[in-house]
PyMOL Python script that loads the backbone (N, CA, C, O; Angstrom):
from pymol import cmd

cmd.read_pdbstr("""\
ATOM      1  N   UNK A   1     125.809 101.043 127.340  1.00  0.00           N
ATOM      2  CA  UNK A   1     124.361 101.043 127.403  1.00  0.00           C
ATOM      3  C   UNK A   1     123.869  99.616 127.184  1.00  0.00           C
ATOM      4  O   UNK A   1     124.407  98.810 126.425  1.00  0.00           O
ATOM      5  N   UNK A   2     122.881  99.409 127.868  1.00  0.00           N
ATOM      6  CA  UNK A   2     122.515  98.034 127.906  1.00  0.00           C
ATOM      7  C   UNK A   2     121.728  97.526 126.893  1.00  0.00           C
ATOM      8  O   UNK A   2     120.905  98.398 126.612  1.00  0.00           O
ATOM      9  N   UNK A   3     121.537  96.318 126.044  1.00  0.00           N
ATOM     10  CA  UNK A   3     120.549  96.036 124.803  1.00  0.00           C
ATOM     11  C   UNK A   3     119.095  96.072 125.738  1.00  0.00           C
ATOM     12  O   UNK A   3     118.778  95.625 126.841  1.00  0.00           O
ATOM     13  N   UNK A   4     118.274  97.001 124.470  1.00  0.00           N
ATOM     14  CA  UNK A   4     116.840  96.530 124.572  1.00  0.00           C
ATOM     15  C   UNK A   4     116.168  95.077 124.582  1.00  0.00           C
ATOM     16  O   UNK A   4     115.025  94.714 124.859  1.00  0.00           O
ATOM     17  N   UNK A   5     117.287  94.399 124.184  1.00  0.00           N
ATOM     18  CA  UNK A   5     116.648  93.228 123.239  1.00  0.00           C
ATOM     19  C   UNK A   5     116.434  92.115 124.538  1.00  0.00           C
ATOM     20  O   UNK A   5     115.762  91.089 124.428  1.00  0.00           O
ATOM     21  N   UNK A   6     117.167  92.548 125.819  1.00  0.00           N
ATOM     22  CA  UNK A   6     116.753  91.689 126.752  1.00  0.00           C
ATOM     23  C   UNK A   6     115.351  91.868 127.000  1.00  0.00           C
ATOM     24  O   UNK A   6     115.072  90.830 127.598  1.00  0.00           O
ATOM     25  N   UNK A   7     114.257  92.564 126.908  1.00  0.00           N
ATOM     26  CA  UNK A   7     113.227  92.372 127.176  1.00  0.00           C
ATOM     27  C   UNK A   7     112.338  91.312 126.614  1.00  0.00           C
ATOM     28  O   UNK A   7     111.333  90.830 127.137  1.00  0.00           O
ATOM     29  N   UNK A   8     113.096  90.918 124.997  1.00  0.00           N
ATOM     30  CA  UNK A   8     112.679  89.933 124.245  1.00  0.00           C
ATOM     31  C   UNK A   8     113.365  88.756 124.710  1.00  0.00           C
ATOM     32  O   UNK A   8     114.466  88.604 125.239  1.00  0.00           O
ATOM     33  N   UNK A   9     112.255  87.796 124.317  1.00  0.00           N
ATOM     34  CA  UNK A   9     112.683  86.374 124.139  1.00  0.00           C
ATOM     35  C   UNK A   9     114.126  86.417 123.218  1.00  0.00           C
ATOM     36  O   UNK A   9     114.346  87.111 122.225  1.00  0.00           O
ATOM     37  N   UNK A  10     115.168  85.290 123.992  1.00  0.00           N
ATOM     38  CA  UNK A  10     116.456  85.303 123.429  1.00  0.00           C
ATOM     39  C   UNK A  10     116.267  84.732 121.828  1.00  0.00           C
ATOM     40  O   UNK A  10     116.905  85.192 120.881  1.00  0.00           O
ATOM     41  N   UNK A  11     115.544  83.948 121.752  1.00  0.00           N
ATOM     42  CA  UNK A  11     115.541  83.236 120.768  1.00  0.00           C
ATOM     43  C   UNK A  11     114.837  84.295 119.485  1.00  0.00           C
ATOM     44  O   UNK A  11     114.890  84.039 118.282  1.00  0.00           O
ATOM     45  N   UNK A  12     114.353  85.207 119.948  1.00  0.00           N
ATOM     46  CA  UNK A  12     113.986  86.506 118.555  1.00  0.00           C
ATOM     47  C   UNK A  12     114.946  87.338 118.831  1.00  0.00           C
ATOM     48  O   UNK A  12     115.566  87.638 117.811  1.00  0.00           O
ATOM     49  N   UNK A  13     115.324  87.828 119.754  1.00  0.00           N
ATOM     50  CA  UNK A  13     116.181  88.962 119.600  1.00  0.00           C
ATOM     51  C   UNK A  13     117.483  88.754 119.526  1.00  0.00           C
ATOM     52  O   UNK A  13     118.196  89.692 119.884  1.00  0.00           O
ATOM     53  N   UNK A  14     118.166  87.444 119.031  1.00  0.00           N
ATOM     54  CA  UNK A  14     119.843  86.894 118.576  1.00  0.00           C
ATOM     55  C   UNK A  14     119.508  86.821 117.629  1.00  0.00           C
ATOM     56  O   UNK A  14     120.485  87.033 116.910  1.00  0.00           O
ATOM     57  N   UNK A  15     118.419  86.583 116.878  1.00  0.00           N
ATOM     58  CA  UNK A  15     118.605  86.647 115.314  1.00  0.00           C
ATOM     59  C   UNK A  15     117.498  87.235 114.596  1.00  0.00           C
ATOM     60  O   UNK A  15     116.305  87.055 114.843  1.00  0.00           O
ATOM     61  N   UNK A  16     118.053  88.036 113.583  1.00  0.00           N
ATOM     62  CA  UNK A  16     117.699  89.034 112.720  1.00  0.00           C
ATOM     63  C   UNK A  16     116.516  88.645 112.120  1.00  0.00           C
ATOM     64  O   UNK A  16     115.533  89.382 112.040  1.00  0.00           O
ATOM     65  N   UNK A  17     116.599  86.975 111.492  1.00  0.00           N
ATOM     66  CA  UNK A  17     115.631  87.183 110.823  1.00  0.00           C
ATOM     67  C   UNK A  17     114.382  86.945 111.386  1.00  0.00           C
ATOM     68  O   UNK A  17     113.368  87.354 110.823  1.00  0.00           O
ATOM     69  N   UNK A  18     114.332  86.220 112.619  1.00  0.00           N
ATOM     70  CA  UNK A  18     113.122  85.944 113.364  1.00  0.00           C
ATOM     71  C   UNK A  18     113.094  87.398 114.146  1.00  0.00           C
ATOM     72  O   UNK A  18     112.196  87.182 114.960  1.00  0.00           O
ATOM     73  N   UNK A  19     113.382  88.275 114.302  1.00  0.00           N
ATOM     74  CA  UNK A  19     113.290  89.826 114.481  1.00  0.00           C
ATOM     75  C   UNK A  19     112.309  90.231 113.152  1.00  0.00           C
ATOM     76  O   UNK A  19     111.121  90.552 113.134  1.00  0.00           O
ATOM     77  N   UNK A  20     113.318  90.080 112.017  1.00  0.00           N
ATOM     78  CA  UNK A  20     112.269  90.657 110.772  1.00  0.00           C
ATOM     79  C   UNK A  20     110.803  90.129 110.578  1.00  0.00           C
ATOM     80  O   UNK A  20     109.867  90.908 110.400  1.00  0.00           O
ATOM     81  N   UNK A  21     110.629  88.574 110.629  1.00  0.00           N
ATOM     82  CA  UNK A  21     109.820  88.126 110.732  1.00  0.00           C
ATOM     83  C   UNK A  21     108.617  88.757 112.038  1.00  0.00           C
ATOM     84  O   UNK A  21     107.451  89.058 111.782  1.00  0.00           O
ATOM     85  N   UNK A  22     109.110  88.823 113.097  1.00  0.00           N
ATOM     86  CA  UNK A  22     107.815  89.480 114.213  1.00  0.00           C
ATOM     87  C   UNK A  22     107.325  90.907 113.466  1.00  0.00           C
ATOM     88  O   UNK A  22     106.187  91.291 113.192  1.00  0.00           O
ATOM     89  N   UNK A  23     109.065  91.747 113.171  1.00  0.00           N
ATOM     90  CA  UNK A  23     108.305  93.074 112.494  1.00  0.00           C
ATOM     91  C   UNK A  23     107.097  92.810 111.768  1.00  0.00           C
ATOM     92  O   UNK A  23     105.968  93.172 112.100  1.00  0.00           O
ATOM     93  N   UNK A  24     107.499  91.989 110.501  1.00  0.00           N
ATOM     94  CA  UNK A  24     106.708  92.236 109.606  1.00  0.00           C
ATOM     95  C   UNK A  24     105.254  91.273 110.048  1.00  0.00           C
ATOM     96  O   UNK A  24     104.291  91.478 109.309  1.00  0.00           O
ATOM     97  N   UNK A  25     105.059  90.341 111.090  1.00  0.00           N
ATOM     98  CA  UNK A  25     103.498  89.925 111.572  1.00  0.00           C
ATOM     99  C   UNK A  25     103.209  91.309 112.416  1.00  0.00           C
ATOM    100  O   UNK A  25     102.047  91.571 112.104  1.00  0.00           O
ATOM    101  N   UNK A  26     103.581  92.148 113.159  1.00  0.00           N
ATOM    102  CA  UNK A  26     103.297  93.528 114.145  1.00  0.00           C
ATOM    103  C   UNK A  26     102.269  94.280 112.836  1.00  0.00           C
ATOM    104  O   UNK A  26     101.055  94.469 112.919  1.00  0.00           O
ATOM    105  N   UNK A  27     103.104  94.599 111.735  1.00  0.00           N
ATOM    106  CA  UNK A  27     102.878  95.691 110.625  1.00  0.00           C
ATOM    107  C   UNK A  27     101.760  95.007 110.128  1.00  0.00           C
ATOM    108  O   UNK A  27     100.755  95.716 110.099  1.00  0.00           O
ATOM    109  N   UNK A  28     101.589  93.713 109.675  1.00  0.00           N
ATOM    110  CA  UNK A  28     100.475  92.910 109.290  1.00  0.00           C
ATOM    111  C   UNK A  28      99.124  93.185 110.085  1.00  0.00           C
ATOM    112  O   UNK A  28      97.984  93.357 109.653  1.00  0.00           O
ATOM    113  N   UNK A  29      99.771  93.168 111.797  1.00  0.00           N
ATOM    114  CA  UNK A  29      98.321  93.426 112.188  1.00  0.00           C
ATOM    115  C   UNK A  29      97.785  94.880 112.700  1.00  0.00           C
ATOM    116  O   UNK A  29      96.641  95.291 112.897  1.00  0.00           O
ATOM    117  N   UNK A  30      99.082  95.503 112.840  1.00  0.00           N
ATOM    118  CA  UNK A  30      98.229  96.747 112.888  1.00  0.00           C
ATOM    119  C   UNK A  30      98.013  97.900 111.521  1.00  0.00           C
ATOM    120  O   UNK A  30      97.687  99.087 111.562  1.00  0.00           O
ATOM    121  N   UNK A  31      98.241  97.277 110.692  1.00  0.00           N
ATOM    122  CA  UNK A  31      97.902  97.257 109.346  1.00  0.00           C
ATOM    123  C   UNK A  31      96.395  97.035 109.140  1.00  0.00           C
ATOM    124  O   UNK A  31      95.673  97.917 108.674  1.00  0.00           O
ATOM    125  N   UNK A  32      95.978  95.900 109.482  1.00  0.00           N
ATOM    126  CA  UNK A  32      94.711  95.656 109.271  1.00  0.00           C
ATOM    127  C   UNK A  32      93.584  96.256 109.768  1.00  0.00           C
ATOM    128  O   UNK A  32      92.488  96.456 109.245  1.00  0.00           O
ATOM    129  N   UNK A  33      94.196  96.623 111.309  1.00  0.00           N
ATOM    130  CA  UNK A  33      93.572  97.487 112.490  1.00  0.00           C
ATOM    131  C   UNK A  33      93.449  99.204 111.263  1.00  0.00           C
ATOM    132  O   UNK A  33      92.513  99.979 111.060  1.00  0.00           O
ATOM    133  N   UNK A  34      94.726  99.164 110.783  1.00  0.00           N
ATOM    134  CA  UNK A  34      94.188 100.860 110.358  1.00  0.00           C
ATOM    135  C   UNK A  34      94.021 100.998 108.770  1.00  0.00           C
ATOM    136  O   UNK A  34      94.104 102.119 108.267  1.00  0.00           O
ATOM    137  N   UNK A  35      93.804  99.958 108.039  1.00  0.00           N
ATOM    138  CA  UNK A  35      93.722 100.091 106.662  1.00  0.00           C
ATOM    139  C   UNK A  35      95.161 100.463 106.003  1.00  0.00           C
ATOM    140  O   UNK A  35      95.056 101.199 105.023  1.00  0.00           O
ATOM    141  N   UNK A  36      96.256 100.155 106.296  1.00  0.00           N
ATOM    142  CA  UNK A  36      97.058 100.484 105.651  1.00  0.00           C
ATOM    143  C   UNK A  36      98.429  99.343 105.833  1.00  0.00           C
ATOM    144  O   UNK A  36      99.560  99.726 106.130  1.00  0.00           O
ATOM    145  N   UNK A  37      98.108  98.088 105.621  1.00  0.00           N
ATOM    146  CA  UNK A  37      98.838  97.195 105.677  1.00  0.00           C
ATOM    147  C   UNK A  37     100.224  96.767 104.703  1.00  0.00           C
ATOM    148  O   UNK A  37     101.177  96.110 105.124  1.00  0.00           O
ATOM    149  N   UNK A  38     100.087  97.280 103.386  1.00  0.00           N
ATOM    150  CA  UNK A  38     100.996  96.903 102.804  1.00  0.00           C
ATOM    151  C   UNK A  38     101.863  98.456 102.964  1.00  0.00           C
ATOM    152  O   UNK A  38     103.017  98.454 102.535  1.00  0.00           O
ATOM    153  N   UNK A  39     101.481  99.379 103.393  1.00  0.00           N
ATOM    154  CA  UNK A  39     102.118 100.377 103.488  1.00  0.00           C
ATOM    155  C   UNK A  39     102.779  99.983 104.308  1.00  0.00           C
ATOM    156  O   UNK A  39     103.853  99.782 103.740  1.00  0.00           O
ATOM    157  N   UNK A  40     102.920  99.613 105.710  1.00  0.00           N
ATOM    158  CA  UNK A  40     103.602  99.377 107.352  1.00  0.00           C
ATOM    159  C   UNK A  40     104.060  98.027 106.784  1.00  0.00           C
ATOM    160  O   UNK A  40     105.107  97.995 107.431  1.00  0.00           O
ATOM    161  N   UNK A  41     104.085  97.080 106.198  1.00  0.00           N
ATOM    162  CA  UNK A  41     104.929  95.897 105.454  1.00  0.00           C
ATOM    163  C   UNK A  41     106.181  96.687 104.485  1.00  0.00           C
ATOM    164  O   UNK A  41     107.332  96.632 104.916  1.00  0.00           O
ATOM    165  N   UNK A  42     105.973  97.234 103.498  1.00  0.00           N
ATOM    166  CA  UNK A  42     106.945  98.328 102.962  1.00  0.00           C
ATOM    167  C   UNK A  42     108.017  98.923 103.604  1.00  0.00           C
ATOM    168  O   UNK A  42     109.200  98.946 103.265  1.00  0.00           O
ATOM    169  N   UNK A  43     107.415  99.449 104.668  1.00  0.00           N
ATOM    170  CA  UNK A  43     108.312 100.157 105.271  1.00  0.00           C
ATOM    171  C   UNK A  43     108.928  99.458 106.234  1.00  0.00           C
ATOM    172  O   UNK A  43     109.837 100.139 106.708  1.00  0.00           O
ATOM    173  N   UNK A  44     108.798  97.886 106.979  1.00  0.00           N
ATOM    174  CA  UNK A  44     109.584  97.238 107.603  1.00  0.00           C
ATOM    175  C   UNK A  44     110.417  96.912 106.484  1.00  0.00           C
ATOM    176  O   UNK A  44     111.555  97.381 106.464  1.00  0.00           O
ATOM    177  N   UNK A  45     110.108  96.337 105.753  1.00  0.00           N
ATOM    178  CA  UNK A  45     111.049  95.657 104.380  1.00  0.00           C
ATOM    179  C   UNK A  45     112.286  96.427 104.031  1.00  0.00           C
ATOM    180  O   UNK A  45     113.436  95.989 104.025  1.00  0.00           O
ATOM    181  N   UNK A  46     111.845  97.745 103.716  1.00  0.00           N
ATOM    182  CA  UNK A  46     112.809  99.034 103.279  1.00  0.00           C
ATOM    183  C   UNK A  46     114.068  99.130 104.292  1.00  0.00           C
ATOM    184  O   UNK A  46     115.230  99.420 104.007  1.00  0.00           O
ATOM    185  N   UNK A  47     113.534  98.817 105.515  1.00  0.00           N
ATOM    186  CA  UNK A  47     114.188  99.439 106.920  1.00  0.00           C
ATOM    187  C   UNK A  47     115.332  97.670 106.786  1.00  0.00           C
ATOM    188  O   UNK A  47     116.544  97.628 106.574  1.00  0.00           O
ATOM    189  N   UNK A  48     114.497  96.609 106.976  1.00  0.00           N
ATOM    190  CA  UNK A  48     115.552  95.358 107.005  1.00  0.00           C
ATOM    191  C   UNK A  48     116.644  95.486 105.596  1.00  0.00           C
ATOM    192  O   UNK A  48     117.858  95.361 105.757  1.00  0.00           O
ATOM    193  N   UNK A  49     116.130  95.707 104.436  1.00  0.00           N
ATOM    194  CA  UNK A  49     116.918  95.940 103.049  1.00  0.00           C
ATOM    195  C   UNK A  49     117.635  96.704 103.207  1.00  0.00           C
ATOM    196  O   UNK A  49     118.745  96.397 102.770  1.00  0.00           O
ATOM    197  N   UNK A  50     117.557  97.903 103.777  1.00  0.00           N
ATOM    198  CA  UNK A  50     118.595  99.188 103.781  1.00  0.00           C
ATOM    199  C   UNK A  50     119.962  98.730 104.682  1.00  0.00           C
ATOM    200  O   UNK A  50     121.167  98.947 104.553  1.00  0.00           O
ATOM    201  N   UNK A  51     119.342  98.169 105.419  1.00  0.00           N
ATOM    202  CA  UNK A  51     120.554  97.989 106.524  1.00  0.00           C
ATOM    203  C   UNK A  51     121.290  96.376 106.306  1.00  0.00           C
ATOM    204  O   UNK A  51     122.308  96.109 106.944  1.00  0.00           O
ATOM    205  N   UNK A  52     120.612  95.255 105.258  1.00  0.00           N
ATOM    206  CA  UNK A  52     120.953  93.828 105.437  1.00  0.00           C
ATOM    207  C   UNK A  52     122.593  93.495 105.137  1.00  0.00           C
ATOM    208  O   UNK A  52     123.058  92.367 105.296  1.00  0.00           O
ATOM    209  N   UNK A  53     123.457  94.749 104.641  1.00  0.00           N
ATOM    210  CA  UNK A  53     125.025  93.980 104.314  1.00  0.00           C
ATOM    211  C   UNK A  53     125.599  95.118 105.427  1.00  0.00           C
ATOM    212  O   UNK A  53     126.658  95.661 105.112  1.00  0.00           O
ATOM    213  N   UNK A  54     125.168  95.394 106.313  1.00  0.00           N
ATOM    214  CA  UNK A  54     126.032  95.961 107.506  1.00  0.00           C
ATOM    215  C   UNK A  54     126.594  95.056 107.936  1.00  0.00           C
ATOM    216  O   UNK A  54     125.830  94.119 108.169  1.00  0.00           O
ATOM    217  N   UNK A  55     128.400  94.725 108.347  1.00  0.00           N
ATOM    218  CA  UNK A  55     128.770  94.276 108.755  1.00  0.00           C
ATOM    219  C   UNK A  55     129.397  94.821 110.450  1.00  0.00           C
ATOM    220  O   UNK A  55     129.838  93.932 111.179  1.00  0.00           O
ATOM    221  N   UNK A  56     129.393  95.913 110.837  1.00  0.00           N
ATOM    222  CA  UNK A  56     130.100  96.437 112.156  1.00  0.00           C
ATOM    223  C   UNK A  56     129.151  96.039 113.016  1.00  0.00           C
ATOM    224  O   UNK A  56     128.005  96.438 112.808  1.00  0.00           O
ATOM    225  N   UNK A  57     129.435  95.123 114.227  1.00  0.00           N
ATOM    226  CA  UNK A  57     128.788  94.365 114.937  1.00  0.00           C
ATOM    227  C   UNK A  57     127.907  95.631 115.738  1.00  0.00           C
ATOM    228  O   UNK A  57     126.681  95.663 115.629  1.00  0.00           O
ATOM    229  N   UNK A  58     128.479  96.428 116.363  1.00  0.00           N
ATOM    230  CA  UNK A  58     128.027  97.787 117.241  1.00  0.00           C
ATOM    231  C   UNK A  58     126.713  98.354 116.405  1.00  0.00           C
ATOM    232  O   UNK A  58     125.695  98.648 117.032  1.00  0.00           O
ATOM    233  N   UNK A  59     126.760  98.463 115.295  1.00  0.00           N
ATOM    234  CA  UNK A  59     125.908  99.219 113.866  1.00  0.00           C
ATOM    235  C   UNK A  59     124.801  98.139 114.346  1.00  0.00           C
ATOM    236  O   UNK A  59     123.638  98.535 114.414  1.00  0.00           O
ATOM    237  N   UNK A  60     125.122  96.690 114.708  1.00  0.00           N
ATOM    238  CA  UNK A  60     124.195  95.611 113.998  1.00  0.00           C
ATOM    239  C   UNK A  60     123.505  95.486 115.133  1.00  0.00           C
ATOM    240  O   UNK A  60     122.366  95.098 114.870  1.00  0.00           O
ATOM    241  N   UNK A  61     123.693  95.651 116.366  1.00  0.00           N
ATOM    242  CA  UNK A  61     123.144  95.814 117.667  1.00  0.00           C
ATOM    243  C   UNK A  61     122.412  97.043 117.566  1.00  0.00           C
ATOM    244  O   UNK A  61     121.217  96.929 117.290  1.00  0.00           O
ATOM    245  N   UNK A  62     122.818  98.041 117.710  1.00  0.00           N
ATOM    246  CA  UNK A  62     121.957  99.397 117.586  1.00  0.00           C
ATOM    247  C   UNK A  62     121.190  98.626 116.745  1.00  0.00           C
ATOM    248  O   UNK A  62     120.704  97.720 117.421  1.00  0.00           O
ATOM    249  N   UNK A  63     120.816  98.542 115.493  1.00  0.00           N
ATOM    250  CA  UNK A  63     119.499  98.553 114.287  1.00  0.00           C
ATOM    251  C   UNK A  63     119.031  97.334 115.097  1.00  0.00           C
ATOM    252  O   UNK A  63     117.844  97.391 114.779  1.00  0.00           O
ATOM    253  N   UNK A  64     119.118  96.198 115.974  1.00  0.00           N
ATOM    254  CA  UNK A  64     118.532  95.277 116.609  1.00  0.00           C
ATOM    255  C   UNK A  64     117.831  95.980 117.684  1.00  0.00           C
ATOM    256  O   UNK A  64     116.892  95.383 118.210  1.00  0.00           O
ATOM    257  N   UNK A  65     118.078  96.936 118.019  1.00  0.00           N
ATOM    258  CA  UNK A  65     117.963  97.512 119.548  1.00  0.00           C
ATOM    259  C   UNK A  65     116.822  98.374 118.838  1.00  0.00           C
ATOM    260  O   UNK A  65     115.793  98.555 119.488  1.00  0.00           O
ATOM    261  N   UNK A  66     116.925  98.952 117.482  1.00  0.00           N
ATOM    262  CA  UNK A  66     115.814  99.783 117.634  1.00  0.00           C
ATOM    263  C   UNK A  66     114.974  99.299 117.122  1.00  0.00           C
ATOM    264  O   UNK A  66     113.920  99.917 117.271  1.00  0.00           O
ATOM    265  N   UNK A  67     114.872  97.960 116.234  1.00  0.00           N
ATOM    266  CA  UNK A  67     113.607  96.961 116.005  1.00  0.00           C
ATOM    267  C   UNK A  67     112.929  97.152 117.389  1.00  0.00           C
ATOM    268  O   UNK A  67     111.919  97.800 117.664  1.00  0.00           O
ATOM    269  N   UNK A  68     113.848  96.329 118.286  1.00  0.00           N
ATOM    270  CA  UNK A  68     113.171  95.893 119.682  1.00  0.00           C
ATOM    271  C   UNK A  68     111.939  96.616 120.313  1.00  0.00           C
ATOM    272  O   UNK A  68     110.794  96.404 120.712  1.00  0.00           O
ATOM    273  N   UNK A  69     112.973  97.705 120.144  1.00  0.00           N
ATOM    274  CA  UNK A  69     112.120  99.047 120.464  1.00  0.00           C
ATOM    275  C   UNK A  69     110.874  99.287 119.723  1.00  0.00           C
ATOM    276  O   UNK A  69     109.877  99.893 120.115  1.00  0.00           O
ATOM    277  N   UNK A  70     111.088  98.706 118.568  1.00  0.00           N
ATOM    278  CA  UNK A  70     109.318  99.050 118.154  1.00  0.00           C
ATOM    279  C   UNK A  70     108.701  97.960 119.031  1.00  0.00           C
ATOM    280  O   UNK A  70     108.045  98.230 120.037  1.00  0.00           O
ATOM    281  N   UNK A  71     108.903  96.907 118.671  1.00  0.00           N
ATOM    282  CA  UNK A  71     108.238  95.804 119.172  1.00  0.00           C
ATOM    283  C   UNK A  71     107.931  95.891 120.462  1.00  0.00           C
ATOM    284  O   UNK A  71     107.067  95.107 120.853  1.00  0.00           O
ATOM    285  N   UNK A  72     108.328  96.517 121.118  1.00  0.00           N
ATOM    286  CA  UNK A  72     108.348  96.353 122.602  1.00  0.00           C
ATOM    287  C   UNK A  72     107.115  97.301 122.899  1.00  0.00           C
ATOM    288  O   UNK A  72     106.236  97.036 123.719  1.00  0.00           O
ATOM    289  N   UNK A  73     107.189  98.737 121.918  1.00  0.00           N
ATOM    290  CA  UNK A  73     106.261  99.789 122.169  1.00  0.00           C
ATOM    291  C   UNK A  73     105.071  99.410 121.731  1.00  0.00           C
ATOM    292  O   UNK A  73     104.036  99.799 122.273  1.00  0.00           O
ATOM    293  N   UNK A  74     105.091  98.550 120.629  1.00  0.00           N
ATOM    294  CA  UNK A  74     103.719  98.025 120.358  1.00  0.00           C
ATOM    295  C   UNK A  74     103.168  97.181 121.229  1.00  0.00           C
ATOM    296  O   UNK A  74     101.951  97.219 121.411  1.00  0.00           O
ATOM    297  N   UNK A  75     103.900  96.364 121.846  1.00  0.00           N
ATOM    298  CA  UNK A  75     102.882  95.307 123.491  1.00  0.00           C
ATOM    299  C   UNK A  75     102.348  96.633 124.136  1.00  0.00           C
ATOM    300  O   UNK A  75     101.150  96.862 124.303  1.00  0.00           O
ATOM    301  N   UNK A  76     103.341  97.460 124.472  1.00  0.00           N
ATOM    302  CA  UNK A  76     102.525  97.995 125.534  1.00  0.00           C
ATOM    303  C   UNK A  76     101.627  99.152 125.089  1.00  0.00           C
ATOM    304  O   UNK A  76     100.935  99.911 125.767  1.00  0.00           O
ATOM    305  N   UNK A  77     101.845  99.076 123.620  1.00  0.00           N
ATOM    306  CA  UNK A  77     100.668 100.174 123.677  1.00  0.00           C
ATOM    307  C   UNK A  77      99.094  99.060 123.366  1.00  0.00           C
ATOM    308  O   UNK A  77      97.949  99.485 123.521  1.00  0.00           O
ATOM    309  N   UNK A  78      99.338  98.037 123.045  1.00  0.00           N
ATOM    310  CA  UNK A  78      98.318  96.718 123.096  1.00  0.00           C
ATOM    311  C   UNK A  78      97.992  96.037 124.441  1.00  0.00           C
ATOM    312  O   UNK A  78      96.965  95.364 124.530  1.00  0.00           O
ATOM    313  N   UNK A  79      98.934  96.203 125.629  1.00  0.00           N
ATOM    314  CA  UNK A  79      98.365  96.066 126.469  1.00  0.00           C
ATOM    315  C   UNK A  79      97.321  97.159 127.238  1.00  0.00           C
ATOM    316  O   UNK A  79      96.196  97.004 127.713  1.00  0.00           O
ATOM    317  N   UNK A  80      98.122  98.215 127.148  1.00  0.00           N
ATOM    318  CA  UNK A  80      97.167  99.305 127.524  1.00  0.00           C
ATOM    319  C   UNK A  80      95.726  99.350 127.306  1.00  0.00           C
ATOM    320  O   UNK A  80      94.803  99.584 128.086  1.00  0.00           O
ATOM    321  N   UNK A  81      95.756  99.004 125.761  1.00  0.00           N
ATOM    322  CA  UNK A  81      94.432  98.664 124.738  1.00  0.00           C
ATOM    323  C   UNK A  81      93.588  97.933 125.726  1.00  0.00           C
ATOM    324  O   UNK A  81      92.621  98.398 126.330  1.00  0.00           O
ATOM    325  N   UNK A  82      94.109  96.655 125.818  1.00  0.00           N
ATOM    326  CA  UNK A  82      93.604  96.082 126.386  1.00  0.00           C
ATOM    327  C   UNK A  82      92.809  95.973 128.400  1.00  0.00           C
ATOM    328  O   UNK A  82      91.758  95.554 128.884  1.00  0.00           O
ATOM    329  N   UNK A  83      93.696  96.426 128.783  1.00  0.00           N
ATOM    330  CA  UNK A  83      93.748  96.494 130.125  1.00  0.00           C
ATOM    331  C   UNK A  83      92.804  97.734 130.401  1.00  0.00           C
ATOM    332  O   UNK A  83      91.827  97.766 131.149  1.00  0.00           O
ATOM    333  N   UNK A  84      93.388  98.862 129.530  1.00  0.00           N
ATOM    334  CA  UNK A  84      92.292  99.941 129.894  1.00  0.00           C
ATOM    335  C   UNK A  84      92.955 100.822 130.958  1.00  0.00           C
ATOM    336  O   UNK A  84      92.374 101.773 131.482  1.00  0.00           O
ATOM    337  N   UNK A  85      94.212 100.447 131.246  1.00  0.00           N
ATOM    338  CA  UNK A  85      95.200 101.420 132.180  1.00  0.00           C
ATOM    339  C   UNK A  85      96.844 101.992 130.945  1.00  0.00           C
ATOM    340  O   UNK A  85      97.319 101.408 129.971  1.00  0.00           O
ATOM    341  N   UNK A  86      97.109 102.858 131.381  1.00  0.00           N
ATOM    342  CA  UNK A  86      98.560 103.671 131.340  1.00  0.00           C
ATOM    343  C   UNK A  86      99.661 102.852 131.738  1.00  0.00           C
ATOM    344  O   UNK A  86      99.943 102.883 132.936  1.00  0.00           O
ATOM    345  N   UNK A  87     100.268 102.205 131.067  1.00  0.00           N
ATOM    346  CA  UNK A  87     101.599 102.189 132.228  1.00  0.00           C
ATOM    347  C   UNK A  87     102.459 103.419 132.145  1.00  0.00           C
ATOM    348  O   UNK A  87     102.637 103.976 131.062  1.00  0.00           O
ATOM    349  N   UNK A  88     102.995 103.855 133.256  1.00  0.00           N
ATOM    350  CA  UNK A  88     103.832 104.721 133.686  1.00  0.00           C
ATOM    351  C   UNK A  88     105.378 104.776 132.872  1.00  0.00           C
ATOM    352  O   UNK A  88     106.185 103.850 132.795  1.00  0.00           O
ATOM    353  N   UNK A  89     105.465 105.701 132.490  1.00  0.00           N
ATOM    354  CA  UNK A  89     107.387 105.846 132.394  1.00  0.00           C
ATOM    355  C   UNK A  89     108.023 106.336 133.543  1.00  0.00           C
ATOM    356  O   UNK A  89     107.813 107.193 134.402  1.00  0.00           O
ATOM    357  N   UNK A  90     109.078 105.298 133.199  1.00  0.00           N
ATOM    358  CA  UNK A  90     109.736 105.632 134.030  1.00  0.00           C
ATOM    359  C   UNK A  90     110.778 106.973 134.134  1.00  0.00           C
ATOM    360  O   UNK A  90     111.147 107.337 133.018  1.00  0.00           O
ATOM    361  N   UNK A  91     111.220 107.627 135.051  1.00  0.00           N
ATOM    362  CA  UNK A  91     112.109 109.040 135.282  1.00  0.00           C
ATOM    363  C   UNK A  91     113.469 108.139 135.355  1.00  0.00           C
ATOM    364  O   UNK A  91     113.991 108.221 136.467  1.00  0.00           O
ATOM    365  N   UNK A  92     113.841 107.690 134.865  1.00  0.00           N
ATOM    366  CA  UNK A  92     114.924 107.078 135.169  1.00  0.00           C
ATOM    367  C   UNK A  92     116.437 107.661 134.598  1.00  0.00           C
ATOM    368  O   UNK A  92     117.477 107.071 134.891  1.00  0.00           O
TER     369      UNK A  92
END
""", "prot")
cmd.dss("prot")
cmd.show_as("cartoon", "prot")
cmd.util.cbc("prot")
cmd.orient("prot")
């Protein structure tokens, strides 16, 4: 299966901590958007802490892949915001 993380810039999605770092500015701002900011900071924190002495490279890709995956769902649910259209899923 192919990484999510190609959709990201190489330079965030090879390393963890500039990954953690976007999480935790995402949670910052849609935190602010819904009143509940240090809650969605918490829970990125919890999620990077729980997993930070995994060493099995496969383990360390998956938990990269499913950061991505937030990150990725949040553009487009911010572009949508913005644009005022749906993008489509794909049937793939």
């Amino acid at each position: 299966m192919p990484s999510l993380q190609t959709a990201l810039p190489p330079e965030l999605a090879n390393n963890a901590v500039r990954l953690y770092r976007e999480c935790l500015r995402r949670a910052k701002y849609i935190g602010h958007k819904q009143n509940n900011t240090q809650l969605l900071i918490e829970m990125v924190r919890q999620q990077f802490k729980k997993h930070m002495h995994e060493t099995d490279p496969d383990k360390i890709q998956i938990l990269k892949d499913n950061a991505a995956r937030g990150l990725i769902n949040h553009m487009l649910h911010e572009s949508e915001n913005l644009s005022g259209r749906k993008f489509s899923k794909s049937s793939a």
